[in-house]
MIZAMAR-901903 format. One record per residue: y, x, z of N, C-alpha, C in turn; chain. Coordinates in nm, 4 decimals, always signed. Example, Ala and Ser with C-alpha at 12.3 -4.5 7.8 and 13.67 -1.06 7.14 Angstrom:
REM MIZAMAR-901903
((-0.5690; +1.3190; +0.7800); (-0.4500; +1.2300; +0.7800); (-0.3300; +1.3200; +0.7800); 'A')
((-0.2250; +1.2850; +0.7080); (-0.1060; +1.3670; +0.7140); (+0.0030; +1.2900; +0.7870); 'A')
REM end
This chain:
REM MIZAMAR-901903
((-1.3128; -2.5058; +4.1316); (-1.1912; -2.5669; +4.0819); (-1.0729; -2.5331; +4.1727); 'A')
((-1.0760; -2.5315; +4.3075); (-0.9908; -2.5367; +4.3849); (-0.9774; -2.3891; +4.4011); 'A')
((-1.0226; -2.3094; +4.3669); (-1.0053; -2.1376; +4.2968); (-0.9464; -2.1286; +4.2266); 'A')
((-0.9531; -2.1922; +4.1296); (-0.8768; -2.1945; +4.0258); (-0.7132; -2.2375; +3.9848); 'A')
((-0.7062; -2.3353; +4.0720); (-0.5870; -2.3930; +4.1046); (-0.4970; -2.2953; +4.1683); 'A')
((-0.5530; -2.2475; +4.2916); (-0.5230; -2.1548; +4.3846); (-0.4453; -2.0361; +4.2693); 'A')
((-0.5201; -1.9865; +4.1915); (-0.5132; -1.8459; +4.1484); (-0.3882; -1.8752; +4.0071); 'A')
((-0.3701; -2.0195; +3.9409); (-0.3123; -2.0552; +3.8430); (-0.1549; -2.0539; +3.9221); 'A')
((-0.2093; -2.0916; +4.0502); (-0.0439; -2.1199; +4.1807); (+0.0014; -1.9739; +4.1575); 'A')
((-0.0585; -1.8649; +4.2354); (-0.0189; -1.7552; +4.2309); (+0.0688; -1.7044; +4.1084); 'A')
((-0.0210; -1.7575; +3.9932); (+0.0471; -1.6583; +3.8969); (+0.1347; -1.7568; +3.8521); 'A')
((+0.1610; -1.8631; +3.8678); (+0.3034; -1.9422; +3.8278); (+0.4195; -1.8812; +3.9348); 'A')
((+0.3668; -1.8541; +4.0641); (+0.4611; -1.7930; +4.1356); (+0.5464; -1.6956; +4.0900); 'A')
((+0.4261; -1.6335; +4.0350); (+0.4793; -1.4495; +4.0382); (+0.5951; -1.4567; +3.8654); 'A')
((+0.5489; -1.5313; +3.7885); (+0.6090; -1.5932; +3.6467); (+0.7571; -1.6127; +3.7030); 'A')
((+0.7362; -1.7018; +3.7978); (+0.9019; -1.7680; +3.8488); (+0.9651; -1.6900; +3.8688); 'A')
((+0.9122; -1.5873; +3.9770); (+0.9989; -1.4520; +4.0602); (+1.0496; -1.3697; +3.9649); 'A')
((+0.9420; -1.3030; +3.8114); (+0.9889; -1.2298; +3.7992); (+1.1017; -1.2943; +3.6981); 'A')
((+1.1220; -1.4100; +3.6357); (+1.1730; -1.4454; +3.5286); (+1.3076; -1.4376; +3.5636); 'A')
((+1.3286; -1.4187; +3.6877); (+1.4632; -1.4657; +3.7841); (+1.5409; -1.3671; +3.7621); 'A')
((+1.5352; -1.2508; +3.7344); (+1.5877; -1.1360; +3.6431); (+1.6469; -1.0505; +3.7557); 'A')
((+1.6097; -1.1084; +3.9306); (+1.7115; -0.9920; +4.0375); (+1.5676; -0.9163; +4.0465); 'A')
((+1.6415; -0.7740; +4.0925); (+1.5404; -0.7074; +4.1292); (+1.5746; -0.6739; +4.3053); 'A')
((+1.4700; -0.6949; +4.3379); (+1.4595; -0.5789; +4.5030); (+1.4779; -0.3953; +4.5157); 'A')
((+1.5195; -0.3603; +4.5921); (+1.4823; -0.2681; +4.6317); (+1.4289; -0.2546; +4.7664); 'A')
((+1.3544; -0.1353; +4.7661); (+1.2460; -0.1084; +4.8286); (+1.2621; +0.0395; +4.9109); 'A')
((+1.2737; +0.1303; +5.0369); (+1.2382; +0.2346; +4.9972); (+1.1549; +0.3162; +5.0992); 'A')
((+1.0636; +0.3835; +5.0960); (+0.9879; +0.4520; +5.2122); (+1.0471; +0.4618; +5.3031); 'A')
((+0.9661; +0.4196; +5.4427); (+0.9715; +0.4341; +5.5726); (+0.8880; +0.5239; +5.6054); 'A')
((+0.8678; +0.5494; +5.7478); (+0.7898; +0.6868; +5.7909); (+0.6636; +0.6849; +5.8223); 'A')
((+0.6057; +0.5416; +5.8107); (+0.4622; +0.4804; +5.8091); (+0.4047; +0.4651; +5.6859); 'A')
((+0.4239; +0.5538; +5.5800); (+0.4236; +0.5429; +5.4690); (+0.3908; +0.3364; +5.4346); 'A')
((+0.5114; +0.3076; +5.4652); (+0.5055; +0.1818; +5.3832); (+0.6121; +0.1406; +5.3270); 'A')
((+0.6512; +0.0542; +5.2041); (+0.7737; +0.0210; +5.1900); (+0.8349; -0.1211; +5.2135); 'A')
((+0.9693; -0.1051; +5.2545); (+1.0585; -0.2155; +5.3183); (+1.1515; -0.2402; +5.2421); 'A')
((+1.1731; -0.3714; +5.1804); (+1.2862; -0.4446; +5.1593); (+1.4316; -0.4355; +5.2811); 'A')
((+1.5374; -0.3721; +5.1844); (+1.6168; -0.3487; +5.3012); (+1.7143; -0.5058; +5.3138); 'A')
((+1.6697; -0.5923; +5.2558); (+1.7136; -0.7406; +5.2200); (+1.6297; -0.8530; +5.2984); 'A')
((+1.5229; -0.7473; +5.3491); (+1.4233; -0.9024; +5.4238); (+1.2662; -0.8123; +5.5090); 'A')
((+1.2361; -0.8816; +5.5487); (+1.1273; -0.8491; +5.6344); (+0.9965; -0.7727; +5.5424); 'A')
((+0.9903; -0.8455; +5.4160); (+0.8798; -0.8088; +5.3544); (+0.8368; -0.6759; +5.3275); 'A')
((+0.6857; -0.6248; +5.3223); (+0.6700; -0.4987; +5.2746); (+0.5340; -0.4823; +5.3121); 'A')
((+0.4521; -0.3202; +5.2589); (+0.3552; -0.3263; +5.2439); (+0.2984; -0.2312; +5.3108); 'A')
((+0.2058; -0.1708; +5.3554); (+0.1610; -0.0656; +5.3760); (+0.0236; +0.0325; +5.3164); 'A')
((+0.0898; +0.1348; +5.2714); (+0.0366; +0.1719; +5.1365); (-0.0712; +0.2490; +5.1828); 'A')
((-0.1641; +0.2548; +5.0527); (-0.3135; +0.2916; +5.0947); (-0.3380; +0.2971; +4.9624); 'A')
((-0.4555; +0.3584; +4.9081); (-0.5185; +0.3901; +4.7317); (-0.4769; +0.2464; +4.6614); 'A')
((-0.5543; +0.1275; +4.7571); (-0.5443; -0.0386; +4.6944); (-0.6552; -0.0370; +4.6012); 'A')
((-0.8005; +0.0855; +4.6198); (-0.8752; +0.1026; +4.4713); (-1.0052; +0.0249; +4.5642); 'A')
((-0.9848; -0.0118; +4.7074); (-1.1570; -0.0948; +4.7293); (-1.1081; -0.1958; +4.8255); 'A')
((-1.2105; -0.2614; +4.8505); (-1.1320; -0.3631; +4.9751); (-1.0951; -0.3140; +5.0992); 'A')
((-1.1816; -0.2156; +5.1360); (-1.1805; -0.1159; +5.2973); (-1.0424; -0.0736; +5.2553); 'A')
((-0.9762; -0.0625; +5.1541); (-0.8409; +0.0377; +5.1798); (-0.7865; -0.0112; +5.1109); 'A')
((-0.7377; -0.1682; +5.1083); (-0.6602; -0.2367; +5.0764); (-0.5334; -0.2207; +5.1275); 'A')
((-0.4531; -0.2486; +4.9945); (-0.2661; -0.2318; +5.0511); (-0.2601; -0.3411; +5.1416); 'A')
((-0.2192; -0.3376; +5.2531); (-0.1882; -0.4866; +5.3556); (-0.0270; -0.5172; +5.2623); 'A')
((-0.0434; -0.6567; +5.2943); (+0.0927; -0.6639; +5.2174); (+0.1724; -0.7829; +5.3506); 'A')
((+0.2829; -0.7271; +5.4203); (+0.3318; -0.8040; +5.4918); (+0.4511; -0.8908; +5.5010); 'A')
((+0.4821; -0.9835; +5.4510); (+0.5584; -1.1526; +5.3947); (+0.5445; -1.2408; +5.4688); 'A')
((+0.6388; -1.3086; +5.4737); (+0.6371; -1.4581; +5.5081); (+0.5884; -1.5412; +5.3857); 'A')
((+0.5698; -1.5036; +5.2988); (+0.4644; -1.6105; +5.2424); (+0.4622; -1.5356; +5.0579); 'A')
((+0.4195; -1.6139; +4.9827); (+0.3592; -1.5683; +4.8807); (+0.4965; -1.5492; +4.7934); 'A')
((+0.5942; -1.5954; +4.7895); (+0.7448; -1.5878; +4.7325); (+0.7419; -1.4043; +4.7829); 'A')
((+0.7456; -1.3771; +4.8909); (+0.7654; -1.2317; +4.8687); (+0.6779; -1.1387; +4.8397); 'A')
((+0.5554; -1.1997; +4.9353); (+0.4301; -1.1107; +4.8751); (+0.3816; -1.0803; +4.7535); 'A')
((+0.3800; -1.1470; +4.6549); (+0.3220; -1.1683; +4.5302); (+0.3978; -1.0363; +4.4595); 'A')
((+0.5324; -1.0522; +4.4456); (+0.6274; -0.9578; +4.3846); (+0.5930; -0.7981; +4.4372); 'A')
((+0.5172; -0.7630; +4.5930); (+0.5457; -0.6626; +4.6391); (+0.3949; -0.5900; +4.5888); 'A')
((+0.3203; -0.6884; +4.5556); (+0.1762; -0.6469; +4.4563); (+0.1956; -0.5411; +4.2935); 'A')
((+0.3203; -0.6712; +4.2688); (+0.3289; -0.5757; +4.0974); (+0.4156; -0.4449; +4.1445); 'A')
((+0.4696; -0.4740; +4.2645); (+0.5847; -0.3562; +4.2883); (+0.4450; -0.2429; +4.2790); 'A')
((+0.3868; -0.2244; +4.4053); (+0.2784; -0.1201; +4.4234); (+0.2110; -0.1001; +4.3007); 'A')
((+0.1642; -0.1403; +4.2080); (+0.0735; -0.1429; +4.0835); (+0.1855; -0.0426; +3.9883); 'A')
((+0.3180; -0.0947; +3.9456); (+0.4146; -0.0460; +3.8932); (+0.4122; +0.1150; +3.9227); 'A')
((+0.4283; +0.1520; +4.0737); (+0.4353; +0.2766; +4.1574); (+0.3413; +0.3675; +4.1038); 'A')
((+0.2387; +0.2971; +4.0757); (+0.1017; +0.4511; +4.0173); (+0.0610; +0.3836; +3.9292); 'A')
((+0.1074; +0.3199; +3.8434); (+0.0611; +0.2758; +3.6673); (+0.1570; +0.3158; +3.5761); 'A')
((+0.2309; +0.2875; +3.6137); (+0.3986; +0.3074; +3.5432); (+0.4637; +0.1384; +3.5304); 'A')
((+0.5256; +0.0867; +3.4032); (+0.5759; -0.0436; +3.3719); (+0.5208; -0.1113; +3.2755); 'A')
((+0.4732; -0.2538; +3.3727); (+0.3960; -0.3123; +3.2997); (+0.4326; -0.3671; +3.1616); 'A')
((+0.3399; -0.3988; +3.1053); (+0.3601; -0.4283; +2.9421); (+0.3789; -0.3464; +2.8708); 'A')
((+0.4321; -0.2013; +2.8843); (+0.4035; -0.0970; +2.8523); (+0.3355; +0.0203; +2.8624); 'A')
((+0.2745; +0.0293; +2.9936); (+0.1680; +0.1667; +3.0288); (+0.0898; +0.0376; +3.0767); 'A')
((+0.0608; -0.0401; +3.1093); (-0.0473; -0.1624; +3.1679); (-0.0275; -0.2884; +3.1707); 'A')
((-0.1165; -0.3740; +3.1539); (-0.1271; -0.4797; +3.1281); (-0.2079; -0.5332; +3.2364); 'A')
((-0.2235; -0.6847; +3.2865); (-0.2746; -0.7626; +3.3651); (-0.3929; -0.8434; +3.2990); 'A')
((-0.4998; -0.7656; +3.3486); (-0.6063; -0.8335; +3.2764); (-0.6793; -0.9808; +3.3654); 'A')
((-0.6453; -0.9778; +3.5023); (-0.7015; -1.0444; +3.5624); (-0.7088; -1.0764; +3.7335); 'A')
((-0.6628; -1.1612; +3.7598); (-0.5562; -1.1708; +3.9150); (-0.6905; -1.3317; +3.9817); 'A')
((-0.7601; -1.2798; +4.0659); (-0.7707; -1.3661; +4.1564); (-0.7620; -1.3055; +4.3532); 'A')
((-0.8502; -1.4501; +4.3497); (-0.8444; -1.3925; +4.5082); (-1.0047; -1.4272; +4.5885); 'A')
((-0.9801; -1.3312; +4.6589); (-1.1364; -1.3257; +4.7340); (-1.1403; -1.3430; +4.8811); 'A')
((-1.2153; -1.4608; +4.9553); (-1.2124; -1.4504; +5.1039); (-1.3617; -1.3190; +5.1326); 'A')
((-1.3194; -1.3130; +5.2422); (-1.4103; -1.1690; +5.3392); (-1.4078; -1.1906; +5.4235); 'A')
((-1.5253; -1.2678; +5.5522); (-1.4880; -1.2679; +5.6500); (-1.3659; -1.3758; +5.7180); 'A')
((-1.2558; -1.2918; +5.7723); (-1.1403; -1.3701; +5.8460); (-1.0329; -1.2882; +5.7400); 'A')
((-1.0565; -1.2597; +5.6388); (-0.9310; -1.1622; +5.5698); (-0.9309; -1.2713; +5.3911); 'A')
((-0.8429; -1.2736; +5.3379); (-0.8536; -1.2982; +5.2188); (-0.7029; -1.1762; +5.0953); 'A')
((-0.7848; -1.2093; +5.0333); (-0.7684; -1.0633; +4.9177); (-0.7261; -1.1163; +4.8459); 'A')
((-0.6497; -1.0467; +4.7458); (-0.5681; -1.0240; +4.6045); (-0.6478; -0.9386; +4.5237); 'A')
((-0.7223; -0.9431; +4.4581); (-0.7438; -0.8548; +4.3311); (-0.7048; -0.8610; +4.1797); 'A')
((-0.5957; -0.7374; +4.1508); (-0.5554; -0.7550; +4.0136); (-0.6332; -0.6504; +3.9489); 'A')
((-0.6763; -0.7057; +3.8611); (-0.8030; -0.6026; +3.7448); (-0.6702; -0.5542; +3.6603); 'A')
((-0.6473; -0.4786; +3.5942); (-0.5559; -0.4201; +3.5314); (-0.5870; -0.3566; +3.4145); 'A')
((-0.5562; -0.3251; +3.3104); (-0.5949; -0.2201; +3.2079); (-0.4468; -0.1072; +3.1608); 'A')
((-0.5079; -0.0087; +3.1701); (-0.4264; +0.0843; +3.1388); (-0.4119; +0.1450; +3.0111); 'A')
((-0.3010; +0.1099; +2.9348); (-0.3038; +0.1200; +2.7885); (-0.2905; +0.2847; +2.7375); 'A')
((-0.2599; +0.3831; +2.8029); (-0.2718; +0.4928; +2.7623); (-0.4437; +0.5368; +2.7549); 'A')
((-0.5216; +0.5121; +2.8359); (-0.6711; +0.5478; +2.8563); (-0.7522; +0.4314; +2.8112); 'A')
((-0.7125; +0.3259; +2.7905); (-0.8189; +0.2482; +2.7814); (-0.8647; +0.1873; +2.8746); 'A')
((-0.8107; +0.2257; +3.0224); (-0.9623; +0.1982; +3.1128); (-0.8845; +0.0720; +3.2057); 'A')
((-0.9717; +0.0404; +3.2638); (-0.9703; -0.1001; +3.3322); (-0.9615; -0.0444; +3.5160); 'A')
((-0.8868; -0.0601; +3.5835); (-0.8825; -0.0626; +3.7478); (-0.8530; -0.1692; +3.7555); 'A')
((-0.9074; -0.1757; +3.9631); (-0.8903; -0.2838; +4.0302); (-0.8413; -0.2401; +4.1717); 'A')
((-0.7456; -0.2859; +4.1819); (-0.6435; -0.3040; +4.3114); (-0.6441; -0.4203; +4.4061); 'A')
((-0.6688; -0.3969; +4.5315); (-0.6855; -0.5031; +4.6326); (-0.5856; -0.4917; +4.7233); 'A')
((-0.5365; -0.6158; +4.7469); (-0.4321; -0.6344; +4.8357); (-0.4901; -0.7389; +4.9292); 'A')
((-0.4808; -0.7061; +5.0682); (-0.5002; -0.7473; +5.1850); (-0.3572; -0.8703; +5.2191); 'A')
((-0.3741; -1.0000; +5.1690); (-0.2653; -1.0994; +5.1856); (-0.2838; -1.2258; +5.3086); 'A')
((-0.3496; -1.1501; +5.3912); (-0.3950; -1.2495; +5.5222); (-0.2905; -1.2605; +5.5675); 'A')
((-0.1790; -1.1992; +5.5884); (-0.0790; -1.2091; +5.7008); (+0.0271; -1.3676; +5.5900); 'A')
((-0.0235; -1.3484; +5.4821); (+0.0897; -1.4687; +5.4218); (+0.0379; -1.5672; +5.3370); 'A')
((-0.1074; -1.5580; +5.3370); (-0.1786; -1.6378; +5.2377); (-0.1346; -1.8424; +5.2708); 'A')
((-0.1409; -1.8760; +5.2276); (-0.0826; -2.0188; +5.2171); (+0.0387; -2.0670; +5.2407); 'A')
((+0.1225; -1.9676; +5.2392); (+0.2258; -1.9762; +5.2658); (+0.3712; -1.9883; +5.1706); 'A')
((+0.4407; -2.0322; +5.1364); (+0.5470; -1.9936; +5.0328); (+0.6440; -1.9103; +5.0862); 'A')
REM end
């Protein structure tokens, strides 16, 4: 239950952020990661296709992190609701690390991926 709650929080989050209609920009640094030139937040990029090579996503709390998830997904899917859809968003502890996994489906192929985001550095956090 308390999974569930957890994972219903997230995605009311991410609902709020995006409904808000501003967008961020973002743009490569030399660590291949990207930075908000508006705030601290950002990620450091990696496939995001297993948990070992999870995108780290680095925020002060889930208000920025959450948004910098669909950002990366957006980057090598294309735009959602149109090349992909969100089939399925929870989260997984490992250890001392806890995870983001969005299951995704990709409407040109049919096929279903899963992307992991490494959200230890901001997990409980707003």
């Amino acid at each position: 239950m308390k999974t569930i709650l957890r994972n219903l929080f997230f995605l009311g989050m991410f609902v709020i952020l995006t409904s808000c209609g501003g967008s961020k920009s973002y743009s490569s640094v030399e660590n291949r990661s990207s930075k908000s030139s508006s705030s601290k937040a950002y990620y450091e990029e990696s496939s995001g296709l297993s948990m070992e090579d999870a995108v780290v996503i680095h925020a002060s709390g889930s208000m920025q992190g959450i948004p910098l998830e669909y950002e990366f997904v957006g980057k090598k899917e294309g735009q959602r609701g149109i090349d992909w859809g969100l089939v399925q968003q929870s989260l997984v502890h490992e250890g001392n690390k806890s995870y983001d996994v969005l299951v995704i489906k990709v409407f040109k192929t049919n096929e279903e991926k899963t992307y992991f985001f490494d959200i230890t550095n901001f997990f409980g956090k707003l």
